[in-house]
C-alpha positions, 0 to 999 in steps of 0.5 A: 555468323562467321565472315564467309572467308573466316580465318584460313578460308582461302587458304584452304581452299587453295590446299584442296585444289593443289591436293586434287591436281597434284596430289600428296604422299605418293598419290598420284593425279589420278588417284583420290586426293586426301590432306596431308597429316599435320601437327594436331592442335590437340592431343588425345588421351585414349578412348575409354568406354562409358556404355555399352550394349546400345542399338544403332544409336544416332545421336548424343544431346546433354540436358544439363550434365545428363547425356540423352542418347538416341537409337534410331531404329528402335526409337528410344531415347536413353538417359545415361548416368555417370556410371554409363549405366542406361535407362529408358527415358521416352520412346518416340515413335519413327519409321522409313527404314533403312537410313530413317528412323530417330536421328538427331537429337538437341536440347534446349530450355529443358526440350527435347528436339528430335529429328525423325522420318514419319510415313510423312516425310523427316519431321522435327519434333519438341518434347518438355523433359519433365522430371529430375537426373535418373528420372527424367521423361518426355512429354507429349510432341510437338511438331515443329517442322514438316515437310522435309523429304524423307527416302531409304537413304539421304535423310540428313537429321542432324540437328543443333542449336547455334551461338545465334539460339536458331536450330539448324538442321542438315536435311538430305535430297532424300534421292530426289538430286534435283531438289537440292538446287531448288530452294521451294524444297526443304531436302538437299539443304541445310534448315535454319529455324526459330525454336518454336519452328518458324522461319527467322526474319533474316533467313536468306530465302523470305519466309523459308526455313532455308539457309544453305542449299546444294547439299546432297546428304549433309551430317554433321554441324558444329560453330566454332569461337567465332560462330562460323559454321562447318558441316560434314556431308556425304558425297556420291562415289568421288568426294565427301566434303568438309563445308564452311556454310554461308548464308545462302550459299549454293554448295553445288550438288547435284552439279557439282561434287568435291572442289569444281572450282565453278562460279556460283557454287561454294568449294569444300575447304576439304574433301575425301575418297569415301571409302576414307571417310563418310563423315557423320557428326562433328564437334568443335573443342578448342582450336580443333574441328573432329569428324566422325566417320563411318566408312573410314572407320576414324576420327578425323582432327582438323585445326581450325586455323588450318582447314585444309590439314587433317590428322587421325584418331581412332583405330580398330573401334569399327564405324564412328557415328557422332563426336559431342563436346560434352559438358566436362570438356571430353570428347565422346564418339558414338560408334556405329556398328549395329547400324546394317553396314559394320561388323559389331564386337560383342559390346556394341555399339559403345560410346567412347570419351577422350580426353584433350591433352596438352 
């Protein structure tokens, strides 16, 4: 992993909490606080559509050069062609209602890990993938990791692998606060497992899958070059973060939200009014980190050599559900119209690819 102060850490940090006491732009101190826009690191092309017609889709994995697409209320798992045309590769089986149901999605030595919510809680599940491109199905489950709270809101579920071959998962307080401070307890965290599901024996917590805790509905991960990990996570009603995550860092919910500036507790190197953001998947390309964000509606580009900065993409295509480095060097965004909370156009939800330009 990262050195926890990577690159324009503490700079960052102090932009944030110059931002929330003398804010920028016009906004006033008492007003929310949002980074200034900056030159981007890169340049994007116009989204262009490759599918559509998708149902509440979560999440997008690639098995090779074949993206896998996750819907997670109807539980299926869609194989897309190079033409965006779709077929039905698996059904697995979710439940929990409102923000449950088939979430995250990550492939690995030709398996499928899937992030779920049961009857029993979120569960991480591996299928083998059998077959070839345009034929492709699941085998049989197997349970990975259980046990992690489930509720009708703050499920977390996104899962990946990192540059270390551990998958991490980000894992919601399920509504429960006071479980993201106790590290007994798999909600409010962020998980760190072996493939198989076991707990890595440099896991900061012995025996646990634990390894950052503190979070109230962490989203999205992604490493950049370095292997420093960020994550996205939703706040309550005052701020929603962008982390730099250590090795078993406390991010201070439900005590904190946003930059506090408390000893013991980790500050966002960026933080946003909700209704601008509600940050879900993320994606590293290049020298730039792009966030997915729901509420805001955008997607959101944060240079990695200047984490305290933004610029933004994407207007009038409705909620933005993940950003996936996909294999040829694109970027996709998956919207979120379909999900309950937007207002989907006859052709939703979509996935769109963007192309970096220099």
């Amino acid at each position: 992993m990262g050195s926890p102060l990577s690159r324009t850490r503490k700079t960052a940090l102090a932009a944030a909490v110059v931002l929330v006491l003398a804010g920028c732009s016009g906004i006033g101190a008492d007003q929310p606080s949002q980074a200034a826009p900056t030159v981007p690191t890169a340049g994007l092309s116009e989204p262009e559509t490759l599918t559509t017609g998708l149902q509440a889709p979560w999440s997008v994995a690639f098995h090779g050069d074949t993206a896998l697409v996750s819907e997670r209320d109807t539980g299926r798992i869609l194989e897309l062609d190079a033409a965006g045309n779709q077929r039905e590769a698996g059904l697995i089986e979710a439940g929990g209602g409102g923000e449950g149901g088939l979430l995250g999605l990550a492939v690995q030595d030709g398996n499928l890990y899937s992030y779920l919510t049961t009857e029993d809680g979120n569960r991480i599940e591996r299928r083998e993938i059998t077959g070839s491109p345009g034929s492709l199905s699941l085998a049989e489950p197997e349970t990975i990791l259980e046990g992690i709270p489930s509720g009708p809101v703050h499920n977390g579920g996104r899962i990946a692998f990192g540059p270390d071959g551990m998958l991490y998962a980000t894992a919601g307080d399920a509504g429960s606060r006071d479980s993201a401070q106790d590290t007994g307890s798999l909600g409010g965290k962020i998980l760190r497992l072996m493939p198989d599901g076991s707990a890595p024996a440099d896991n900061p917590f012995p025996g646990s899958p634990v390894y950052s805790y503190g979070h109230r509905n962490p989203q999205g991960i992604a490493w950049d070059g370095d292997g420093t990990l960020y994550a996205s996570e939703f706040g309550q009603n005052t701020w929603d973060e962008l982390n730099v995550i250590e090795r078993g860092g406390n991010y201070g919910w439900p005590v904190t939200e946003g930059v506090a500036d408390r000893e013991g507790f980790i500050d966002p190197v960026q933080q946003w009014e909700p209704g601008a953001a509600s940050p879900s998947g993320v994606a590293v390309l290049e020298n730039s980190l792009f966030i997915a964000n729901l509420r805001g509606e955008r997607l959101r580009e944060v240079p990695l050599d200047d984490l305290g900065s933004a610029v933004e993409h994407v207007s009038g295509e409705g909620r933005l559900r993940d950003a996936v480095s996909a294999p040829d060097g694109s970027l996709w965004v998956l919207t979120g119209n379909t999900d309950g909370r937007g207002n989907p156009g006859a052709e939703d939800d979509r996935i769109l690819r963007l192309e970096l330009q220099r």
